[in-house]
N, C-alpha and C positions, 0 to 999 in steps of 0.2 A: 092672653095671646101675644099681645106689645112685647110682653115682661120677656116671654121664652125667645121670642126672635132677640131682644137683644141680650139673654145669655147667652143664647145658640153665637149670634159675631162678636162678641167678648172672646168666649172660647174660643171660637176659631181663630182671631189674630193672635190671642197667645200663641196658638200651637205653630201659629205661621215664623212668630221670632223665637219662637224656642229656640234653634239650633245657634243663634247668636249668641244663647248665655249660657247653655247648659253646661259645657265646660270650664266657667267663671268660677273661680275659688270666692268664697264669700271673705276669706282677707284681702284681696284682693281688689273689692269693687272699688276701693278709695282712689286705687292707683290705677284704675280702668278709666274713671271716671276724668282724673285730671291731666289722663292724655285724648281723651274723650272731647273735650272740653278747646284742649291746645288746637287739637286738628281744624277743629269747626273753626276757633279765631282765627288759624294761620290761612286756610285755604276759602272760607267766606266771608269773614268779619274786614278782614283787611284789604280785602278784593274791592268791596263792596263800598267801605270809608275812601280807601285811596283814588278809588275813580267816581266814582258816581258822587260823593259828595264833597270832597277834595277836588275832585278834576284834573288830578293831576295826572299826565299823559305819559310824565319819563317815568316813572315808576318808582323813583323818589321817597313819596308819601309812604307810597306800600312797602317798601323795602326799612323804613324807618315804623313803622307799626308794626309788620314779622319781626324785624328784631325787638324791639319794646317786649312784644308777647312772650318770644324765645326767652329773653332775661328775664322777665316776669318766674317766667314755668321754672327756671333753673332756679332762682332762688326761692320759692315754693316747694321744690324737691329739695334743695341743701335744708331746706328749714323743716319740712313735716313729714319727711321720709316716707312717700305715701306706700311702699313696698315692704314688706315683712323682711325680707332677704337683702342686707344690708350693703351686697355685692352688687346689687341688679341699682339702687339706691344711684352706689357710685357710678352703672355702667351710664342710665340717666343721666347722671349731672357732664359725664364725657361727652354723650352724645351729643347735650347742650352745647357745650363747649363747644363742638366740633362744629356745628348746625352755626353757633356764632361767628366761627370765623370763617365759616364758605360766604354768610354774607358781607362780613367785612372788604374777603377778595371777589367778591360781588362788585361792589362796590367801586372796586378799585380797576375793577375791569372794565367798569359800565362805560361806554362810548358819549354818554350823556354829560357826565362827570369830569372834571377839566384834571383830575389829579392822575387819573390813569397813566402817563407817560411812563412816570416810573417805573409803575408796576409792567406794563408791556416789553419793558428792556429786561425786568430778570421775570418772563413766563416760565422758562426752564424748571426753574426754582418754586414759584408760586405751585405750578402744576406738581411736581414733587410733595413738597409743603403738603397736598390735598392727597394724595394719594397716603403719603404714612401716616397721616391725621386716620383716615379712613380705613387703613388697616390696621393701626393701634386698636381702634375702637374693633374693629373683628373678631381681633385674636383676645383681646379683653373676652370679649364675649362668649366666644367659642371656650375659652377656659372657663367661664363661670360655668357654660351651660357642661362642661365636663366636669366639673368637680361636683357639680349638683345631680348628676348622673351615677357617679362614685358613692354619693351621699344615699341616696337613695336606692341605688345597688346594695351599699350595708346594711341598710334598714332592712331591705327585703330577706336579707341572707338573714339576720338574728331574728326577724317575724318568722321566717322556716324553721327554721332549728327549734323556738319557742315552741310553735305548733305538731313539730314533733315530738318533742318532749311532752309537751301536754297528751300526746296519743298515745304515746309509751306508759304514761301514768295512767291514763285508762282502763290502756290492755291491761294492765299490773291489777288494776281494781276485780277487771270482768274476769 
């Protein structure tokens, strides 16, 4: 009786996170996984060291462990390319980039931090700086994700045509 109640809530929590993976390509889960991975250290792990067991109040601590992470993950993706798609690879290690240097001007902007001056004389500039950082990475993307639309539009057009043919030699049989 034990046994069937805990198949009967086995099954049901699968059924319950099913729809989290079901569209997971299984090449994929490598590269699921070690952004997976990233999230959890940037938004809990470093939360959690930089105040609670650091103490530190300016946020300092934390801002020097998300970057640590960030540089961690980017050279983790130059290195193990955890994406099949060598384009998505690259757009990753940008995004890195890009993610490093908003905290850089983080940084530079923190009120806590004595070096700020400079940086508040050219905001013009910095803010600029973040905006084509951020649209580079866009249109990167929006072109991957069109070419791989193109890519797969072909494929679809020669599986028709294939399966035509194959129907043509059929009828030809029957």
């Amino acid at each position: 009786m034990i046994g069937v109640w805990v198949h009967h809530l086995c099954n049901t929590g699968r059924r319950r996170i099913k729809p989290l993976f079901q569209f997971n390509k299984p090449e994929c889960f490598r590269f699921e996984i070690f952004f997976w991975m990233e999230k959890v250290l940037l938004v809990g792990f470093t939360e959690i060291i930089g105040t609670n067991f650091l103490g530190d109040s300016s946020g300092i601590a934390q801002w020097l462990l998300n970057l640590s992470v960030t540089l961690g993950f980017l050279v983790m993706i130059a290195v193990y390319q955890p994406s099949l798609e060598p384009r998505y690879n690259f757009g990753n290690i940008m995004m890195h980039v890009v993610i490093i240097y908003f905290y850089v001007v983080s940084l530079l902007l923190n009120p806590r931090v004595n070096i700020h001056d400079s940086a508040v004389d050219s905001i013009k500039m910095i803010d600029g700086s973040l905006v084509v950082a951020q649209l580079t990475l866009l249109v990167y993307l929006i072109w991957v994700s069109f070419e791989k639309l193109v890519d797969m539009y072909e494929k679809a057009k020669l599986q028709v045509t294939a399966e035509r043919e194959a129907e043509e030699v059929i009828r030809d049989h029957l």
